[in-house]
N, C-alpha and C positions, 0 to 999 in steps of 0.2 A: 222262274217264269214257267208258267203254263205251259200244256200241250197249244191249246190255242192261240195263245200268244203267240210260240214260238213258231205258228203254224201263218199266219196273218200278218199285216202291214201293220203297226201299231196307230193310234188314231186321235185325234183332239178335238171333242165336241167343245165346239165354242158358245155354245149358249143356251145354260138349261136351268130349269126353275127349281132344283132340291129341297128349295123350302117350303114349296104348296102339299098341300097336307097329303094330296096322294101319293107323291114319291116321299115326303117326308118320312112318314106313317110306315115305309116298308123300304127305307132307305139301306140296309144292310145286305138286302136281298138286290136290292137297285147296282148297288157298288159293286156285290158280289158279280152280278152278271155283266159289269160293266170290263171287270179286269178279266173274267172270261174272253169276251168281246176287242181283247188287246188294245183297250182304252188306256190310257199313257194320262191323259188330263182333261181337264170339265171346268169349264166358267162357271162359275156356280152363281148368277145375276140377282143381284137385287134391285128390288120394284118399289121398296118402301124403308123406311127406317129399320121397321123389325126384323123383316127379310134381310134387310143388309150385316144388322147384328148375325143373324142366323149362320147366314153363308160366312161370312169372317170366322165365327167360331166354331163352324165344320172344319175351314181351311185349315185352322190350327191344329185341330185335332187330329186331321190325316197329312198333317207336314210332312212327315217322314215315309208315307205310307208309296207304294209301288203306282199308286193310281194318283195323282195330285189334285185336289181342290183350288182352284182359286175364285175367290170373291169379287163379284163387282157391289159399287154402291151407288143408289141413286133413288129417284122416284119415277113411275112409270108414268106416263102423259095420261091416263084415265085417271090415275089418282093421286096426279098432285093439287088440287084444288085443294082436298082432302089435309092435307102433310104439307102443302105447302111453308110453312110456318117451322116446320124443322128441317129445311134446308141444311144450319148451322151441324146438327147432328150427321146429315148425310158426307159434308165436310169434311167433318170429325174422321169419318170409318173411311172415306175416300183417301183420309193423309195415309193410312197405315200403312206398312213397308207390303203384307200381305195382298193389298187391295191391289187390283190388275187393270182396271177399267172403272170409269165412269159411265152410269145409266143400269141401264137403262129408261133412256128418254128418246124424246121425238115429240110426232104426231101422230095424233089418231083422228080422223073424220067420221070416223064408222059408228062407233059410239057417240051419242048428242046428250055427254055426260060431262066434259069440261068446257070451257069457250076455249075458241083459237086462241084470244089474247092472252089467256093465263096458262094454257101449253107452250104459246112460244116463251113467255114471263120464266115459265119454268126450265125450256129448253137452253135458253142463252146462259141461267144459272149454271146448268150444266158444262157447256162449253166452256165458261170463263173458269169453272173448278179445273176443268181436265186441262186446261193451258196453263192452270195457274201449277200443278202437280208436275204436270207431263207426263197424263196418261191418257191412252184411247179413249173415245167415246162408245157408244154402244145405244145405237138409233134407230126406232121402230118407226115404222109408215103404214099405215093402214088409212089408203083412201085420202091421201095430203100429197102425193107427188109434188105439185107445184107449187104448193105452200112451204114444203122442207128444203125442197130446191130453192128456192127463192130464200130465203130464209138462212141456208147452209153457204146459198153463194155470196153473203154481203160481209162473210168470213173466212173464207173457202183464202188455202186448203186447210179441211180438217181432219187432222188425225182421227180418224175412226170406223164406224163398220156399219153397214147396213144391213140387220139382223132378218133371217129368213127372208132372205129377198125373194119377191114375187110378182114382180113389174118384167119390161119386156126388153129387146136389148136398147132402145133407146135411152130407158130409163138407168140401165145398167152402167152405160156409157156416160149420163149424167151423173152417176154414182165416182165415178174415174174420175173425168172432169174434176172435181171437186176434190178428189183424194181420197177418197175412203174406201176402204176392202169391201167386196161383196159378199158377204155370208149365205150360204142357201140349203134349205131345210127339206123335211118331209116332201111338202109340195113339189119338188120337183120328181117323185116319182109317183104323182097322181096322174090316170092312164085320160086318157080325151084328148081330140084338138085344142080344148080350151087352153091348153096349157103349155101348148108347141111353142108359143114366143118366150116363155119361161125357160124350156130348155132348151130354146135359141140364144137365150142371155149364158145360160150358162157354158153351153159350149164356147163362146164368142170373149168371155172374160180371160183376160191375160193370166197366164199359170201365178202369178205372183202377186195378183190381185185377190186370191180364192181364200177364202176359208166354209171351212164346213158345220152344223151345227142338228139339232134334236128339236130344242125350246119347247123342252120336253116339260111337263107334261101333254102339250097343245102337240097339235097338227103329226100326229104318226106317221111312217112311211106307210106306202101300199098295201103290207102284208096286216099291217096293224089299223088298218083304221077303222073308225068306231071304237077302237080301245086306248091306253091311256097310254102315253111315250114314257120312251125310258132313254137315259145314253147309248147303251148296248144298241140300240136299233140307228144310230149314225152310221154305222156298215151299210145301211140300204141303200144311203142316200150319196157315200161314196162310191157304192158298186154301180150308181146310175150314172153319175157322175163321169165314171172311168168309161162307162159305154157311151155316152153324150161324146166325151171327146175324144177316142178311140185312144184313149190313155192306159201305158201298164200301169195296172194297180200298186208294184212295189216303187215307182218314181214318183207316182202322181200321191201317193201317200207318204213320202220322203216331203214333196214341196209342201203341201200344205202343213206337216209336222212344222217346219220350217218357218212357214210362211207365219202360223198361228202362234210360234215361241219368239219372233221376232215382235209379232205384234202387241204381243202382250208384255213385252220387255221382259221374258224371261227367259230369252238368248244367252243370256250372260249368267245364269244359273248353272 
């Protein structure tokens, strides 16, 4: 172990994108900074068929390695219309003993690029795989609150996760209701009033409810934004985090280790 390692809480980004060509492209140098950064483990999500191959045979390849990859597999809700149609293959890479999660899926309203009917079409796929497996799900919302709720509640509870969550404590709280962990990202250390109910949600979330995450390359912390996420940079979003809840950083970095190796089933590892 590193100086920094041995110097730091060690850490489990739960949701980052390895295979988009930006971190792709300089992945070596991504990873390097990331076991600097006493990174421990990285969900490595897929959004698409290829993606999903992608991440699976990253995971494999750093199995043994001090920093762990695991894969999720799915189709992202902007582009299942798209992919649709190879559901069967997302299946496939969702059975492997390696795979960790189901989804990335949901909703998205922000984009007026799929219909509602063929994201929920895609969404329920979803859930019926990770019930049929028994693994988490891994669920984006952008501008669908009461569409996913609604939606999530006519099967609630479900095992899974609301990725970079950016809603307010009410919503956070529908998030529980329902069963699912609350993931939260860059944005909670973006500085304005706009964004006081965001980290009112997150102060407010049960310690054992938490996980932490990048969704890196998208949405950087403070120090980085305008520029391109990486894993290494989930320390900002935990150090806001520990200041949101007047939390010491070596327990509050214990629970979510915890919280995020129970959730992905790989407690028993």
């Amino acid at each position: 172990m590193n100086e920094a390692s041995a110097a730091t809480p060690a850490l489990f980004d739960s949701h980052c994108h390895l295979g988009l060509d930006s971190l792709r492209e300089d992945l070596e140098n991504v990873l390097a900074r990331a076991r600097d950064g006493a990174l421990q483990h990285i969900v490595d999500i897929g959004i698409s068929v290829a993606t999903s191959e992608q991440a699976q045979a990253r995971g494999l390849a750093l199995s043994q390695s001090e920093l762990q990859l695991h894969p999720s597999a799915g189709l992202h809700p902007c582009d299942c219309a798209e992919h649709q149609g190879q559901f069967s293959e997302i299946a496939e890479l969702a059975a492997h003993e390696r795979c960790v999660a189901i989804g990335e899926t949901g909703l998205d309203l922000y984009w007026d690029s799929v219909p509602l009917a063929v994201q929920r079409a895609s969404l329920d796929k979803h859930i019926e795989l990770g019930r049929a497996l028994g693994k988490p799900l891994v669920l984006h919302c952008r501008d669908a609150w009461e569409e996913l709720f609604e939606q999530l509640a006519e099967q609630a509870p479900i095992h899974g996760v609301l990725h970079c969550f950016t809603g307010d404590r009410q919503e956070a709280e529908r998030c529980l209701e329902l069963g699912l962990m609350v993931s939260f990202g860059g944005p909670l250390t973006y500085k304005g009033r706009r964004n006081d109910p965001l980290r009112e949600a997150a102060a407010a979330v049960p310690e054992d409810r938490l996980l932490i995450e990048t969704d890196a390359p998208f949405l950087p912390p403070q120090p980085w934004r305008g520029k391109r996420n990486e894993p290494a940079y989930v320390r900002a979003t935990f150090d806001k985090l520990c200041d949101l809840r007047g939390a010491e950083p070596g327990q509050l970095a214990e629970r979510l280790m915890q919280n995020s190796l129970r959730f992905f089933g790989l407690d028993a590892d």
